[in-house]
C-alpha positions as YAML, in Angstrom:
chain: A
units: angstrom
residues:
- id: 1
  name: UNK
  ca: [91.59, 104.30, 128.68]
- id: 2
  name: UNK
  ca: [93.45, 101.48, 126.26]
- id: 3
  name: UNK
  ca: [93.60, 102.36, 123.14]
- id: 4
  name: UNK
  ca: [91.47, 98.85, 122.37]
- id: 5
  name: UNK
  ca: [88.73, 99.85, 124.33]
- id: 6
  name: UNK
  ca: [88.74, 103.87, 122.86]
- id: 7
  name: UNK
  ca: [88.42, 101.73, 119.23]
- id: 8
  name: UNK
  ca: [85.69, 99.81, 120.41]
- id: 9
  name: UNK
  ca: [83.96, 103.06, 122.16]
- id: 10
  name: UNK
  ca: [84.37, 105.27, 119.23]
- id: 11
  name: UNK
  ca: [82.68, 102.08, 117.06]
- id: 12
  name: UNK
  ca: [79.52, 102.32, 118.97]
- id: 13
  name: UNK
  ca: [79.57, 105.55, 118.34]
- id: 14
  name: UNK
  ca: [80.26, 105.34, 114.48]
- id: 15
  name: UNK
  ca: [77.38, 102.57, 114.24]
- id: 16
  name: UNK
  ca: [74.96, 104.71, 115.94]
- id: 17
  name: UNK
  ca: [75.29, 108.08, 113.57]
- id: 18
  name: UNK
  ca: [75.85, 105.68, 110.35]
- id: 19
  name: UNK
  ca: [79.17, 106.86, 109.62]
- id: 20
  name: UNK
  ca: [80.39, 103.79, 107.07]
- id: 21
  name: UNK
  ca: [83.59, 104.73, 106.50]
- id: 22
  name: UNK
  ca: [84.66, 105.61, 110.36]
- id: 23
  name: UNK
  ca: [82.95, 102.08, 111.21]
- id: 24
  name: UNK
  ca: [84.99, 100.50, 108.51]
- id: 25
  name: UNK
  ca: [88.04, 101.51, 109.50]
- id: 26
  name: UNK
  ca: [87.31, 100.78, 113.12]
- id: 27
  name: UNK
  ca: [86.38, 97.34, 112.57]
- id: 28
  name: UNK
  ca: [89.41, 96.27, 110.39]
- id: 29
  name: UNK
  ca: [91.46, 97.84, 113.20]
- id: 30
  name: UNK
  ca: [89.55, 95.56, 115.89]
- id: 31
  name: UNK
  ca: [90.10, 92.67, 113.62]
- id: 32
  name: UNK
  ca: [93.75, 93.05, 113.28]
- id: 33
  name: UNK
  ca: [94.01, 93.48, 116.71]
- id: 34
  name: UNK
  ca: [92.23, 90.60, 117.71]
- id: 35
  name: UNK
  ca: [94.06, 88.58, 115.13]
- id: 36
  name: UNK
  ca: [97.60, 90.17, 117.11]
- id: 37
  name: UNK
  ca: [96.00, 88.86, 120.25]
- id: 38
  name: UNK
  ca: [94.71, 85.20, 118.81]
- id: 39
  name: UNK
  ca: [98.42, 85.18, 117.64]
- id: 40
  name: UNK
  ca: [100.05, 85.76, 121.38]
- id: 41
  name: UNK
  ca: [98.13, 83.89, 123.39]
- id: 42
  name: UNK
  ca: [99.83, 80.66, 122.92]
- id: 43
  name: UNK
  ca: [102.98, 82.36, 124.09]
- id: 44
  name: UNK
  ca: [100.91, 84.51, 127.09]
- id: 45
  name: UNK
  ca: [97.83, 82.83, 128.08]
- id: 46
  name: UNK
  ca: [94.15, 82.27, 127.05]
- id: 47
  name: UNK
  ca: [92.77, 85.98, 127.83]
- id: 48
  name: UNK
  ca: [95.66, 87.72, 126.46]
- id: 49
  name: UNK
  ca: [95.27, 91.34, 125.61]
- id: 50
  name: UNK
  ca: [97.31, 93.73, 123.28]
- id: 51
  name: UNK
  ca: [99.19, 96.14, 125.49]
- id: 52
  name: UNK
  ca: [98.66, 99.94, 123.88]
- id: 53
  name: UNK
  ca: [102.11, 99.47, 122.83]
- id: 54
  name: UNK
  ca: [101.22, 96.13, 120.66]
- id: 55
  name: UNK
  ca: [98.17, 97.82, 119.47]
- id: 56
  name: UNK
  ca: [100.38, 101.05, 118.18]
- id: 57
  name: UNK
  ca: [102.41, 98.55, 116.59]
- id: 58
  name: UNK
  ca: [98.95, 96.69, 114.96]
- id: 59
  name: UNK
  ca: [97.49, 100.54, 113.85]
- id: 60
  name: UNK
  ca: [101.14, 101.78, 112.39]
- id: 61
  name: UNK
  ca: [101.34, 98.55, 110.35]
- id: 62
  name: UNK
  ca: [98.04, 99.09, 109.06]
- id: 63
  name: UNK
  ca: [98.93, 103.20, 108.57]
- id: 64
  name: UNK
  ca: [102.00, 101.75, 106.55]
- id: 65
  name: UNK
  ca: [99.33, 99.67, 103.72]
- id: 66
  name: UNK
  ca: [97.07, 102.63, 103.37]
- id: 67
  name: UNK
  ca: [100.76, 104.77, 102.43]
- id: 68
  name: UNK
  ca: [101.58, 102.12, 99.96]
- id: 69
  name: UNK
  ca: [98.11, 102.24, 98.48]
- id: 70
  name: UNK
  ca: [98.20, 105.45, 98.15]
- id: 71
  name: UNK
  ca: [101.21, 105.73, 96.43]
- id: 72
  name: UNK
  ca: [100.17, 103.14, 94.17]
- id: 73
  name: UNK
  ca: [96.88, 104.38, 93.23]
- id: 74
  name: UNK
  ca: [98.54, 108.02, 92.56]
- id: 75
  name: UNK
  ca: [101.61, 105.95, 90.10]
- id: 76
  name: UNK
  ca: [98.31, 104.24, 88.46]
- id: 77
  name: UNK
  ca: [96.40, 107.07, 88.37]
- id: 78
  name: UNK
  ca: [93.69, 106.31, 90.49]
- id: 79
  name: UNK
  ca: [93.33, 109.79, 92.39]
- id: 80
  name: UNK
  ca: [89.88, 109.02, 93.47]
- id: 81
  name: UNK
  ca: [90.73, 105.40, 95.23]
- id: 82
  name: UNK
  ca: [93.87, 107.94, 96.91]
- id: 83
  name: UNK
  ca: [91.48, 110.12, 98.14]
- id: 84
  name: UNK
  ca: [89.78, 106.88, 99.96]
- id: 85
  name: UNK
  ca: [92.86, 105.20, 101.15]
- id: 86
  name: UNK
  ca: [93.94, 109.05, 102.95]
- id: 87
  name: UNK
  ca: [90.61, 109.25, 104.31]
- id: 88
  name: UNK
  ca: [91.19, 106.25, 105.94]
- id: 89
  name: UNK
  ca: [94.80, 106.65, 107.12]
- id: 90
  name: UNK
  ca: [93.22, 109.87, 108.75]
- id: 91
  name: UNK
  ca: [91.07, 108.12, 111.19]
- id: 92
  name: UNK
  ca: [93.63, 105.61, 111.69]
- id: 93
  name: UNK
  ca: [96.50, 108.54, 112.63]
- id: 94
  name: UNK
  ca: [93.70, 109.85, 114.94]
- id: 95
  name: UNK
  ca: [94.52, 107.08, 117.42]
- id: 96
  name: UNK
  ca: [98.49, 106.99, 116.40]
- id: 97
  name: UNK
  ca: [100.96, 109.02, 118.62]
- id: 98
  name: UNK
  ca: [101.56, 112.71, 116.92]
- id: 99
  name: UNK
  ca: [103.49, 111.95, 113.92]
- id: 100
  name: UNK
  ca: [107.28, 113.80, 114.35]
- id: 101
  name: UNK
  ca: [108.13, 116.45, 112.08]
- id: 102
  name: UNK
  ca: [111.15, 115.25, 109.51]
- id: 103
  name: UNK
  ca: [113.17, 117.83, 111.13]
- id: 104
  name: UNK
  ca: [112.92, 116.15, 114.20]
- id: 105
  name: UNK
  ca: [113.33, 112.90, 113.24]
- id: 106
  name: UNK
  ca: [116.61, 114.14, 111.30]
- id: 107
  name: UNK
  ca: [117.46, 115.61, 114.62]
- id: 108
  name: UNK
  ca: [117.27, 111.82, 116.36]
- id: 109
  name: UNK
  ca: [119.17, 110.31, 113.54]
- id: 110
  name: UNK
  ca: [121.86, 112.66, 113.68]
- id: 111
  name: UNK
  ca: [121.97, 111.83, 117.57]
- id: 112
  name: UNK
  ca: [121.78, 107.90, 116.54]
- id: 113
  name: UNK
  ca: [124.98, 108.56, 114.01]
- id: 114
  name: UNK
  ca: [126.77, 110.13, 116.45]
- id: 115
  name: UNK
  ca: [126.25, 107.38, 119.03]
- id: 116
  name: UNK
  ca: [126.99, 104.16, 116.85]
- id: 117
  name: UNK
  ca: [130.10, 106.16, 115.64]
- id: 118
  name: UNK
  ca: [128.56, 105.60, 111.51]
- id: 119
  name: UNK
  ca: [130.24, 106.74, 108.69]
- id: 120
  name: UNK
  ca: [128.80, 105.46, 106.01]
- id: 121
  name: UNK
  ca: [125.89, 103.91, 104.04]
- id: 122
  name: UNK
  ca: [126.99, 100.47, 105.04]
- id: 123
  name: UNK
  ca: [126.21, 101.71, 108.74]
- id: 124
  name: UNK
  ca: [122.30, 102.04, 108.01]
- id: 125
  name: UNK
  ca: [121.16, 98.75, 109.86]
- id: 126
  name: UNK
  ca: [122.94, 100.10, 113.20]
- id: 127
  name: UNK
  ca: [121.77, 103.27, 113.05]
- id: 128
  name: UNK
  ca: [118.31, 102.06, 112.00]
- id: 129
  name: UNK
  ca: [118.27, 99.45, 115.09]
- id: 130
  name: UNK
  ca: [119.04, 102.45, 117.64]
- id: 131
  name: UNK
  ca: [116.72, 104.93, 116.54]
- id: 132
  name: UNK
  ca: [113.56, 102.46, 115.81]
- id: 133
  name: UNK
  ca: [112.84, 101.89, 119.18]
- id: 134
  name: UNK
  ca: [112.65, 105.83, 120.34]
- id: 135
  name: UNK
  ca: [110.43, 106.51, 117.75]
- id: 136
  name: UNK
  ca: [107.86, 104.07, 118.04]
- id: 137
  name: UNK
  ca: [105.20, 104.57, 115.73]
- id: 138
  name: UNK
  ca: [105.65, 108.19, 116.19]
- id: 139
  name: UNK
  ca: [107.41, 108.72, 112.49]
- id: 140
  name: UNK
  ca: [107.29, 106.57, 109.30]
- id: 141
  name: UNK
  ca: [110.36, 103.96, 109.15]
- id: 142
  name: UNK
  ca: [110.37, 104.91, 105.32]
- id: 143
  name: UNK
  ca: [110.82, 108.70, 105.78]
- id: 144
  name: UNK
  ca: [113.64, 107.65, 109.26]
- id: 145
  name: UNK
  ca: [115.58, 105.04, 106.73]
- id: 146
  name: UNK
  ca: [115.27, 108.11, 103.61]
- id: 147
  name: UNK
  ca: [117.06, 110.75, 106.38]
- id: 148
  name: UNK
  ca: [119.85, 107.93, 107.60]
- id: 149
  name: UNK
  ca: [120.51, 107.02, 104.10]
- id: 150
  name: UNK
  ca: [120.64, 111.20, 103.60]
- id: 151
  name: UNK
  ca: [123.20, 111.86, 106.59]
- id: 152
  name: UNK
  ca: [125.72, 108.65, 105.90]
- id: 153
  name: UNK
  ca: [125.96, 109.59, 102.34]
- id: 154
  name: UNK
  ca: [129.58, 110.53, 100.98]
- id: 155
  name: UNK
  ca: [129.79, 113.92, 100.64]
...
């Protein structure tokens, strides 16, 4: 089953046993994928669809705002409007691949360093562009670019 159509599924669902905040979610995630899809069809046809791997792309995006609110709310002090925004990323990382542990995403970086031959902070970018694509949604490019920046620091 596509991810779109387990969204729209599980928002039937949410409607029926009045769970707001699971329909909420839900909806904004069928709205930014239909605005992804709206946005490709010029370039693919009239009755485009995202492909799972757009609609990762769409959800990890929208995982990525609900981080930044977070911290935001925590730096302002807003702990209760936190608590919301990690509600929300919850149901949201529910249809994200399994989020990699920072030890293995260290371990991929390392792997990356070793095969662009970097040796230093200037080297970021190239390391970044080779280890991007094998992670896929499956860890945070913020916590991936904090371990790269770790490992090519001078020592």
């Amino acid at each position: 089953m596509s991810i779109k159509r387990r969204i729209n599924d599980d928002l039937k669902v949410a409607l029926k046993s009045g769970d707001k905040r699971r329909l909420e979610v839900l909806r904004m995630l069928k709205a930014r994928m239909l605005e992804a899809e709206v946005g490709l069809r010029s370039a693919k046809g009239r009755d485009y669809e995202v492909s799972d791997e757009e609609a990762t792309q769409v959800m990890a995006a929208y995982a990525k705002q609900r981080r930044d609110s977070i911290e935001s709310y925590r730096k302002g002090g807003r702990e209760e409007l936190a608590l919301e925004e990690e509600a929300e990323l919850g149901i949201v990382q529910e249809y994200l691949p399994k989020q990699l542990s920072a030890e293995k995403v260290r371990a991929v970086v390392k792997a990356a360093i070793a095969e662009s031959g970097a040796s230093s902070p200037k080297d970021l970018g190239a390391v970044m562009k080779l280890v991007m694509p094998k992670l896929k949604g499956a860890a945070d490019g913020k916590l991936v670019s904090q371990i790269a920046a770790e490992l090519l620091a001078p020592r």
